[in-house]
C-alpha positions as a printed NumPy array, in Angstrom:
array([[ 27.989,  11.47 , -77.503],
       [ 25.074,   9.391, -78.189],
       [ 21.321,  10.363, -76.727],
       [ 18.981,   8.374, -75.053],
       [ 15.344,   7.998, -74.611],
       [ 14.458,   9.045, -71.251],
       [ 10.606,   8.898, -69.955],
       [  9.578,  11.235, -66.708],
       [  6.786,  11.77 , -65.057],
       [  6.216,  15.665, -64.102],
       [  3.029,  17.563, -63.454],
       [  1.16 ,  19.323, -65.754],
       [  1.589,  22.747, -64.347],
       [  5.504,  22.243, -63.837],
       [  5.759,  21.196, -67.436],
       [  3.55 ,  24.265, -69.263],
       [  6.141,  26.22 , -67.056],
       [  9.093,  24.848, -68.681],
       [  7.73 ,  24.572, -72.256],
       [  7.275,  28.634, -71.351],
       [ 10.803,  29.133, -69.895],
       [ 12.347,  27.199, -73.492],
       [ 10.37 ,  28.982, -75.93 ],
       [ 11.247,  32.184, -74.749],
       [ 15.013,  31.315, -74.075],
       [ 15.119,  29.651, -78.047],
       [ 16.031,  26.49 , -76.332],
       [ 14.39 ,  22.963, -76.12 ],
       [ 13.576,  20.945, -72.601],
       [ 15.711,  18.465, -73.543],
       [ 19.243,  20.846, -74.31 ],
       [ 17.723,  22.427, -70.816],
       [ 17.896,  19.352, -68.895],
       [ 20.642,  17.958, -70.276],
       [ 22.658,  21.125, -69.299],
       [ 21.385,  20.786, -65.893],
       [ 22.441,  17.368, -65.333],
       [ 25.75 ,  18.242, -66.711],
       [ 25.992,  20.861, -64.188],
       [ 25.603,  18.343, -60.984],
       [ 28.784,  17.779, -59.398],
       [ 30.327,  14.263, -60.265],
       [ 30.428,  11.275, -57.371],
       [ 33.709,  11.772, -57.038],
       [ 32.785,  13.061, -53.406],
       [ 35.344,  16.337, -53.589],
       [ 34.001,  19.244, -53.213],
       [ 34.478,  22.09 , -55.788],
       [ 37.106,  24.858, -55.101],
       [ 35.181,  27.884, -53.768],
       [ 36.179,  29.926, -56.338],
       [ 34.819,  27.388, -58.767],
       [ 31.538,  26.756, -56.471],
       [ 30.718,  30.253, -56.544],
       [ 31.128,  30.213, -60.782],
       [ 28.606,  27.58 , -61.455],
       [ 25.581,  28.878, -62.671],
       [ 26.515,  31.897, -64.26 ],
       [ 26.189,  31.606, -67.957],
       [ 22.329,  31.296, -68.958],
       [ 20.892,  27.59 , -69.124],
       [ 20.691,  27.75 , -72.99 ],
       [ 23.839,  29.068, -73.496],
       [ 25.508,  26.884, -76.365],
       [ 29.042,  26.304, -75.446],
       [ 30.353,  26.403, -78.891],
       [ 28.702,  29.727, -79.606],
       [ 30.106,  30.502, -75.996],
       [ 33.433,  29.606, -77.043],
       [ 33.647,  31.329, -80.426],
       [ 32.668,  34.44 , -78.785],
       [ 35.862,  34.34 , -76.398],
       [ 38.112,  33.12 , -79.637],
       [ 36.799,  36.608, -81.341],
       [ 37.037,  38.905, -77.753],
       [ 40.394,  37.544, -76.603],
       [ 42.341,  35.259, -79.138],
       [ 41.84 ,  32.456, -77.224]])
């Protein structure tokens, strides 16, 4: 997947808040807001199975899905 250059315009306050928030979670604003635009539900228009729904969110923003994945190779052999 290739990056892009993205410019945005957010107030001060809001971003001091988020530098905050990424130093103390060892992640970096963009990994944070890429993760959150990953999370939005695609155009596709069809909503997302409630069991699904009520999943989303649940693992930490600056959880790194590799490391995520390793972890349940290790715990359950998957």
């Amino acid at each position: 997947m290739s990056a892009n250059k993205l410019t945005l315009s957010i107030d001060a306050d809001t971003v001091k808040k988020a530098k905050r928030y990424v130093a103390a979670h060892g992640t970096s604003l963009s990994r944070l807001l890429t993760q959150y635009l990953a999370s939005l539900p695609d155009e596709t228009g069809e909503p997302l199975p409630p069991r699904v729904g009520r999943l989303a969110g649940v693992l930490p923003p600056q959880t790194d899905i590799e490391e995520y994945k390793a972890h349940l190779h290790g715990k359950h052999g998957l």
